[in-house]
Every structure is written in C-alpha cells, then in structure tokens.
C-alpha positions in Angstrom: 8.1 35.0 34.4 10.9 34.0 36.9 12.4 30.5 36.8 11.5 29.3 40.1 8.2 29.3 42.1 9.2 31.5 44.6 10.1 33.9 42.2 6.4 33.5 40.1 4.9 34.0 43.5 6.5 36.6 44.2 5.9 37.8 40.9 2.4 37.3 40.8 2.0 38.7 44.3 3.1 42.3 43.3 1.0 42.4 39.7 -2.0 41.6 42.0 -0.7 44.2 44.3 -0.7 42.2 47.9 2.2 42.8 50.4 3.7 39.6 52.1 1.8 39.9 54.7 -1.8 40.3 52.7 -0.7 37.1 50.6 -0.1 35.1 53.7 -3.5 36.3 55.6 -5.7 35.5 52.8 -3.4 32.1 51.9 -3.5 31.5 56.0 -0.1 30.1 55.9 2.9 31.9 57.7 4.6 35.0 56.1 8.3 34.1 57.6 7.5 30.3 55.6 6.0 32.4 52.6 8.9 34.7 52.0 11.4 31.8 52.4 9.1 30.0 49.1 9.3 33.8 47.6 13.3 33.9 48.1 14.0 30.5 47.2 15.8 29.4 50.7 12.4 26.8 50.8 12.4 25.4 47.8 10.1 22.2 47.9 7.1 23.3 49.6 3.6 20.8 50.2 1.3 20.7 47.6 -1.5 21.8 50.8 0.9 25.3 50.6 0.8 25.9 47.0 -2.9 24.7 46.7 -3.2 27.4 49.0 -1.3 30.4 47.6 -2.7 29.1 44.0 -6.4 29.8 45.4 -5.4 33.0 47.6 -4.0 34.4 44.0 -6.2 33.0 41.8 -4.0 30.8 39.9 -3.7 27.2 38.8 -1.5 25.2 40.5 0.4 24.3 37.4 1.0 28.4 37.0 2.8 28.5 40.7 4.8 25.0 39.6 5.9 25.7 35.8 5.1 29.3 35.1 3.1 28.1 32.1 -0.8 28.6 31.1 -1.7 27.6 27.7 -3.1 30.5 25.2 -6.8 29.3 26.4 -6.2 29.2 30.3 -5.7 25.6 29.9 -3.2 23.7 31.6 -1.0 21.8 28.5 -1.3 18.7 31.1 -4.3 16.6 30.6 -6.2 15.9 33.9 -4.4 12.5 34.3 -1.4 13.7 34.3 -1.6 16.9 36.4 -3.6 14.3 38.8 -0.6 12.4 38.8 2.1 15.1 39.1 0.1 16.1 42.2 0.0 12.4 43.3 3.9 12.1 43.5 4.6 15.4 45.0 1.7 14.8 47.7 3.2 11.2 48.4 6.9 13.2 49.4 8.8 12.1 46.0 11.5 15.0 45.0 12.2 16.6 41.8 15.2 14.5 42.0 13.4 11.2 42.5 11.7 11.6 40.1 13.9 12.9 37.3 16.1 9.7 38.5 13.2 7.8 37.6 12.3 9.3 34.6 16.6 9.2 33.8 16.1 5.0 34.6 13.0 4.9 32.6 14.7 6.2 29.7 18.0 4.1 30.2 15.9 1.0 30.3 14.0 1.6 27.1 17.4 2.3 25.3 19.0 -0.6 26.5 16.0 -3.0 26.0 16.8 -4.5 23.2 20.3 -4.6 23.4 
C-alpha cells in the first residue's frame, strides 16, 4: 500500500474500480480537491473529507490515514485513542505539531530526573 493517503486513495479507488469523478460524486466533495489529496499537492486534508472518502469507499478512517487494518478488520488503536487522533486533527493541529509535542514529551521525560 502506498506511503501517503493520497496514494492509498488512489489506490483503493482503482481496486474498487471508481474513476475520479465516480469517487468524488458518491464522496460529494470536489474532483479538482480530490485528485490534489490523490497526487499528494494537498497533503493535510479535514477529517469532514476523509470521513467522507472513508464512507464513499468503504474504509476505516484509520485505513485512508495509516494504510494499516489489523488481521481482524480491527483498527490496532483502541477507541480512545483513534477518538483522540481524530480530536487533534479536527481541532487544526499538524503532523508537525504534534510530532513536536510528542519530540517535547519525550525530552522532558528523559531529562526529568536529571
């Protein structure tokens, strides 16, 4: 599966057997917006969009975001925590935020008792 969500949409997309334009009817988003996701030139798109193209292809939204479904269909996330991924990217924070915070996190627990 391709490394970015553009490219598992995309990819997911064509094994279903939808065109662009069949993807963006049934997702009711725009097809010039959806091929930029698809080509990677938008590359941080709202969680409303990929809630959307998740549904239209019948897909979890973790399978758009990481490419990954456990062997049972399960997401490896527990609810809490794919409720609190979806929290941060609905509330605007980047993938850089938030590895910045995650970075801090870690700095602070190494340096804690120093």
């Amino acid at each position: 599966m391709p490394d970015h969500m553009g490219g598992r949409i995309h990819h997911l997309r064509l094994e279903k057997g939808l065109s662009l334009s069949e993807l963006a009817d049934k997702a009711n988003v725009a097809k010039s917006y959806l091929s930029n996701v698809e080509r990677n030139i938008q590359s941080n798109p709202s969680i409303q969009f990929i809630e959307k193209i998740a549904d239209a292809l019948q897909v979890s939204v973790h399978a758009l975001l990481y490419g990954e479904v456990a062997e049972d269909g399960e997401s490896p996330l527990d609810a809490e925590w794919f409720g609190l991924v979806q929290e941060a990217m609905a509330s605007g924070i980047s993938k850089r935020e938030f590895k910045e915070f995650l970075d801090y996190q870690k700095w602070r627990l190494e340096h804690k008792d120093k």
